[in-house]
C-alpha positions as CSV (number, residue, x, y, z in Angstrom):
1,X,-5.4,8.7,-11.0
2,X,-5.9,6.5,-14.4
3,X,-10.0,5.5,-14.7
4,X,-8.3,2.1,-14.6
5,X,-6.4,1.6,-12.0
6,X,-9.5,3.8,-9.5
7,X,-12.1,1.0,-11.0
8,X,-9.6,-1.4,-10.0
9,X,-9.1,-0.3,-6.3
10,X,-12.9,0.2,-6.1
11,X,-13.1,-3.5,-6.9
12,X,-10.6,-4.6,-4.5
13,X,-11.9,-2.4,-1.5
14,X,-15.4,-3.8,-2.6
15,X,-14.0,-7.9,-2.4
16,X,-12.2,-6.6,0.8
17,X,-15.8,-6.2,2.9
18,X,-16.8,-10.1,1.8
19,X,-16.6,-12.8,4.0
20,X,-13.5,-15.1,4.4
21,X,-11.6,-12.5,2.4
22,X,-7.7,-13.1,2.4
23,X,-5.4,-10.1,1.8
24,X,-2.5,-12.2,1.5
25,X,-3.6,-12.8,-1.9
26,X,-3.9,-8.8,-2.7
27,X,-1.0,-7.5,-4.3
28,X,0.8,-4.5,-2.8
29,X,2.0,-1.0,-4.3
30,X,5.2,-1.0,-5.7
31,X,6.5,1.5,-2.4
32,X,5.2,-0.8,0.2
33,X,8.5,-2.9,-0.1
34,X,10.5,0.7,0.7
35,X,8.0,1.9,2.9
36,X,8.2,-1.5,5.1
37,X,12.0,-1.5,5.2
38,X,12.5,2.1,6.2
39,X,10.0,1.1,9.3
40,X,11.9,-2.0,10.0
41,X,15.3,0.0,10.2
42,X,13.2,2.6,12.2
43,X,12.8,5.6,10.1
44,X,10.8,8.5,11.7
45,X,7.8,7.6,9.5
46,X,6.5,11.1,9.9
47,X,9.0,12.1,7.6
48,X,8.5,9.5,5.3
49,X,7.6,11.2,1.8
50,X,7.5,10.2,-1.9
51,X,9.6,7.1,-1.1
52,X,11.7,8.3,0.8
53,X,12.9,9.9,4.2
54,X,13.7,13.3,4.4
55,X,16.8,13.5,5.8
């Protein structure tokens, strides 16, 4: 993982503990969007690797 982008999550996870914290405002991975519509069409998550279900 890039020094970067492991200071960055560090950062996030340490705003995430303070109070009135809103994670609406976080932005997501770029594989959540896959990762949420594979659950909604109800993929076995178990399977669920690398972006995308084994088949």
């Amino acid at each position: 993982m890039p020094t970067r982008e492991l200071l960055a999550m560090l950062w996030r996870l340490a705003l995430s503990q303070t109070p009135y914290h809103d994670p609406a405002d976080q932005p997501l991975p770029a594989w959540a969007d896959t990762w949420m519509r594979a659950y909604e069409n109800g993929v076995d998550m178990r399977t669920f690797v690398a972006g995308q279900p084994e088949r």
